[in-house]
N, C-alpha and C positions, 0 to 999 in steps of 0.2 A: 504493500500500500504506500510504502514512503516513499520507494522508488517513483511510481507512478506519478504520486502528488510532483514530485520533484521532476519529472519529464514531460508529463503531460497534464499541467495541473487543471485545467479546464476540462479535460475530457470525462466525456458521461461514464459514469460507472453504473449507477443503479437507478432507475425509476421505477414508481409504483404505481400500477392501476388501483385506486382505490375501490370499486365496483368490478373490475374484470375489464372496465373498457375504459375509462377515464384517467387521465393522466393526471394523478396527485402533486407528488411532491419525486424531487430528483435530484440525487448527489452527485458532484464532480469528487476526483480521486483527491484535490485540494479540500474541498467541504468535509469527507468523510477522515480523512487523516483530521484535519481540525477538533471535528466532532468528536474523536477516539481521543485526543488528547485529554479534550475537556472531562470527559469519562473517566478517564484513568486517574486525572488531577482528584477528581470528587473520592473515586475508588481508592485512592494513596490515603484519605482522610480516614475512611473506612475498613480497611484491611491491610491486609501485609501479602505481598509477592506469595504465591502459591496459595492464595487462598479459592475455594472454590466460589465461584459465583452466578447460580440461575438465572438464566435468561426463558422469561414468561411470556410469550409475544402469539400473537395471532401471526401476522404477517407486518409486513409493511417494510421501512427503511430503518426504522428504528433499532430493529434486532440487529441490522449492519453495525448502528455506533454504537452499541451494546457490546456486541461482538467480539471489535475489534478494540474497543474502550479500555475490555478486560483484557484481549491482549498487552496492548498498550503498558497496564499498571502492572505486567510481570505474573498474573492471576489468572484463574483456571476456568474459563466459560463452559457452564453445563446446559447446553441447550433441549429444554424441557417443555411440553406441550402446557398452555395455561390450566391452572385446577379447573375442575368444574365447580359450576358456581351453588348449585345448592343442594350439592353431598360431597360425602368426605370422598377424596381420590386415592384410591390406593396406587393407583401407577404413580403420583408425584409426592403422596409421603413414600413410596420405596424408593424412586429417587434420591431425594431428602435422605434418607437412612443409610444411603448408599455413600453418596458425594459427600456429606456431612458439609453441606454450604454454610456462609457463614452471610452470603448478602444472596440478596432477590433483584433482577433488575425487571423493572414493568413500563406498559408506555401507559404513555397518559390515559388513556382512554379506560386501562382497569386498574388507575390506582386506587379506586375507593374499594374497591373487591378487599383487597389487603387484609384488610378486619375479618372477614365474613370468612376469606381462605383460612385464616389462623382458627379460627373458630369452629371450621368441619375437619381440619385436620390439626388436632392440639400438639404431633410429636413437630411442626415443624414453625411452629411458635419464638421460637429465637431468634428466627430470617430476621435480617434488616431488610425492608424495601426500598428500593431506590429507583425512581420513577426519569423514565425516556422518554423526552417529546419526540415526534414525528415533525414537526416544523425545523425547519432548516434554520430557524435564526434563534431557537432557547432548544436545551438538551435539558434542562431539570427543572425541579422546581424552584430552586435557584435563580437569581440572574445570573445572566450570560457573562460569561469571563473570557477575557482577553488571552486567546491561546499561545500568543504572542509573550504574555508575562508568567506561562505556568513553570519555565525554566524543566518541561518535560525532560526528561533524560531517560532513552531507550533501558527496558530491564534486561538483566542480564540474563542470556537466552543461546544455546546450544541449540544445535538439530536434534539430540536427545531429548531436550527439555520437553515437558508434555503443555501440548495444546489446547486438547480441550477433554470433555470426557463425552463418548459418544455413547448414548445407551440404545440398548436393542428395543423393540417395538412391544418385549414383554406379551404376545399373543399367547404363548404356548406356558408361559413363566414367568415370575417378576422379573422386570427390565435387569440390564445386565451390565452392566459397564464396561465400557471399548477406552482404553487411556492410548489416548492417539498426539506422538509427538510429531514435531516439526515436520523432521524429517519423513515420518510417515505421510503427513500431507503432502508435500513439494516432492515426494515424491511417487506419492498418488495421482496427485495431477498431472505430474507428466507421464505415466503412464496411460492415463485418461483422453490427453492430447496426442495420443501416439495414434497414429492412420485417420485421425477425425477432420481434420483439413481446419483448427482452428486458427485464425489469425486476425490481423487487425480490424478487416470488414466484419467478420462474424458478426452475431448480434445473439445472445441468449432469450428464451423465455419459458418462464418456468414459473410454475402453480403449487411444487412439493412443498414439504410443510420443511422449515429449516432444522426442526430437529429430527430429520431422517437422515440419515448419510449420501442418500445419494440426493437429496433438495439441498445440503449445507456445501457439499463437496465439491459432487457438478453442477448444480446449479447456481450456487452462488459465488462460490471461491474458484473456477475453471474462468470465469468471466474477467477475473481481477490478476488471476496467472498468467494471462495472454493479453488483455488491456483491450477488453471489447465488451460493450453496452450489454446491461443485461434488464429486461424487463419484468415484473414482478407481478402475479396477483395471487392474490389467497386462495388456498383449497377449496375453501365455501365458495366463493367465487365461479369456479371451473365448476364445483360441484354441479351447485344451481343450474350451472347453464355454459353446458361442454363447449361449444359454440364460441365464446368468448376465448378459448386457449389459441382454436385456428384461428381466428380473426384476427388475433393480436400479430399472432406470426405473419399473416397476410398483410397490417396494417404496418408494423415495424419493419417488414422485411430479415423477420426472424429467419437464421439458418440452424441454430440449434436446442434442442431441448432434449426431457429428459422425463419420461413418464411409464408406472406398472402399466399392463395388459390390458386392466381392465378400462384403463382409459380413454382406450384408442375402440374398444366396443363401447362407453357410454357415446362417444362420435358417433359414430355407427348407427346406433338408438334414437341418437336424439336432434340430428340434424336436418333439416330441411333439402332438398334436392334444391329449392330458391337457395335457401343461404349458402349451399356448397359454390352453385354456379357464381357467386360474388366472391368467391375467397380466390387470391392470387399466391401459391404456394410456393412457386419456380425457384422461390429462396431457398428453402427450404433441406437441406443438406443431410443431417442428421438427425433422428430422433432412437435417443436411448431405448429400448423396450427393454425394465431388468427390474427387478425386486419381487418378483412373485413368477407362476409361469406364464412363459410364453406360446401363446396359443397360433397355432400354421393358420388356423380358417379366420384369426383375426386378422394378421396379416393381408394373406387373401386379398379379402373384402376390403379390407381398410383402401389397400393400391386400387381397387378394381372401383372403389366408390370418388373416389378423389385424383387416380388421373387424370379426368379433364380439369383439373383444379391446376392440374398442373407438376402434381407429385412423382418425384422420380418413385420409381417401382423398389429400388431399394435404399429407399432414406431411412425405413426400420430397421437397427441396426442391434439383434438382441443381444446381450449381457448378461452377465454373473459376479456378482458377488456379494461380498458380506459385512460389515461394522467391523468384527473381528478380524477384516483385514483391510480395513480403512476404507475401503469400497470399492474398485473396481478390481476382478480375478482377471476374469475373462469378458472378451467381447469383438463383434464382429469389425472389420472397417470398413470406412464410409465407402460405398458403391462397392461394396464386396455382394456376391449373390447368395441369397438366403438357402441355407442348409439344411436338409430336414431327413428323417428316417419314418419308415411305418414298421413298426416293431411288434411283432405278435402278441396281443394282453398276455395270454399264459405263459409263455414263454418268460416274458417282460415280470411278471409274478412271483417266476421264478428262481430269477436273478441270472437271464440267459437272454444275451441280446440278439436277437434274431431279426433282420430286417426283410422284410419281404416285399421291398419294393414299389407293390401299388397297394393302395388304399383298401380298407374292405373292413367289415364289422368286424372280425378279427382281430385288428390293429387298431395301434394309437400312434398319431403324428405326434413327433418330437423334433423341437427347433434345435438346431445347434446354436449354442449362446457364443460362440468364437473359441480366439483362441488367448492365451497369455503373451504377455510382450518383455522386452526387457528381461528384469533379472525376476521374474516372478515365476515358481515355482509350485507344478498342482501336483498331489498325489491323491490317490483314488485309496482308501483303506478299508480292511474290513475290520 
């Protein structure tokens, strides 16, 4: 980020659709260095270097100077979905129980929750909260301070040192904690950047929730690795109304993003044959398919519904991996062509791979998710 601010200090880094379609509020690589400083200044008041600190955010730009705020101050961002508001949450007191934070960072908009969250969950009662504006000209409740007099001084920070703490999605088990350092991300990302054709034109856009690995990783932090625009709107957003992720792409001239399966079937579902014939996709270069399975008939459909939109046939590009390894294993490259097996169910049942070629109620399609790159290393074990 300081590089950036310091090469290219005007250049877009983040905007946010506030609605899914509206251009809110939007950081240059100078604004957001600024803002982290201010963060870190408040957070030096509050904590000491290694301390852990929750970041509670729906979406927006805020979780950015949140983010990197706590980088900033030498301290540990645990990025964590906001509690629900009126019961107790066990996924963020096991959090809480886990990380053992010692501050809360929130945006403006759910600071008054604060009370009400302490109150459904009593073990996690000791947070300090410390509240993020979304407004580019005040970050707290605070006035604004002159970043210019915080006499910031970079923390002391190795590629070992750990970055942030990444927790798993907890579906199967309580959430799990991923301690992912430096060096694991920079060098996550450039394995991420390996055959996806990212560069200065690119443009991201992305609707994952930031505390997923692959919405914090690739979606947020691939955009600041390579120093190209990334556009933003909330899960709700996409949820409500699929519609709004292509558009944006169409509108910005998005060429990359990053979304599960099921995403690319709510398109599918919920799009208009009018609204498709309006979207201009030609941009459109890579889209991650990875965190859950990937389905061949989504695919399919997906290219066969959307090439007159303009979509290359192979812009899906499926993937694998996992938190516990920072997040990308495997995955295919851009304009690579899509892989697949029909593997006999019984067979496949029985732990005996059998391809048999064409399709048939006997079988099940299986995507190839790629391959490893660089020094990444997969064993298959029993």
């Amino acid at each position: 980020l300081q590089e950036r601010a310091k090469k290219t200090p005007d250049g877009l880094a983040y905007s946010f659709l506030s609605n899914g379609e509206d251009l809110e509020t939007s950081l240059t690589y100078s604004s957001l260095d600024t803002e982290a400083k201010k963060t870190a200044y408040r957070l030096s008041a509050k904590g000491q270097p290694g301390d852990r600190v929750l970041l509670l955010f729906q979406s927006g730009t805020s979780v950015l100077k949140a983010f990197f705020g706590v980088l900033y101050a030498g301290m540990i961002p645990v990025p964590c979905p906001a509690p629900k508001r009126n019961k107790a949450d066990v996924r963020f007191a096991s959090i809480f129980n886990s990380a053992k934070p010692t501050i809360a960072l929130v945006p403006a908009e759910l600071a008054s929750l604060a009370e009400k969250w302490q109150e459904l969950n009593p073990s996690t009662a000791p947070l300090n909260y410390q509240v993020i504006s979304d407004s580019n000209s005040e970050i707290a409740i605070e006035s604004p301070i002159d970043s210019d007099r915080l006499g910031w001084m970079p923390p002391n920070i190795t590629g070992d040192s750990v970055a942030f703490l990444q927790y798993t999605s907890g579906s199967t088990s309580a959430p799990k904690g991923v301690v992912v350092s430096h060096e694991n991300v920079l060098q996550n990302l450039a394995h991420l950047d390996h055959g996806w054709g990212h560069d200065k034109n690119s443009v991201m856009v992305t609707w994952l929730p930031y505390f997923h690995d692959m919405g914090l990783i690739y979606g947020l932090l691939m955009p600041l690795f390579r120093g190209f625009p990334c556009y933003i709107m909330s899960p709700t957003a996409f949820a409500q109304k699929p519609y709004r992720w292509l558009k944006a792409l169409s509108d910005f001239k998005g060429t990359h993003t990053a979304a599960p399966n099921f995403a690319f079937d709510l398109c599918l579902n919920s799009i208009s044959d009018e609204q498709r014939d309006g979207l201009d996709l030609r941009t459109w270069s890579v889209a991650l398919n990875a965190a859950e399975t990937v389905r061949l008939k989504t695919i399919e459909n997906f290219n066969e519904f959307f090439s007159g939109s303009g979509l290359s046939a192979n812009t899906i590009c499926p993937g694998f991996g996992l938190a516990e390894g920072t997040l990308k294993i495997t995955a295919l490259p851009k304009e690579a062509p899509l892989e697949h097996l029909h593997l006999n169910r019984q067979q496949l049942a029985a732990g005996i791979i059998s391809d048999e070629a064409v399709a048939s109620e006997n079988t099940v399609a299986v995507v190839g998710c790629g391959y490893p790159v660089a020094d990444t290393i997969v064993s298959s074990v029993d």
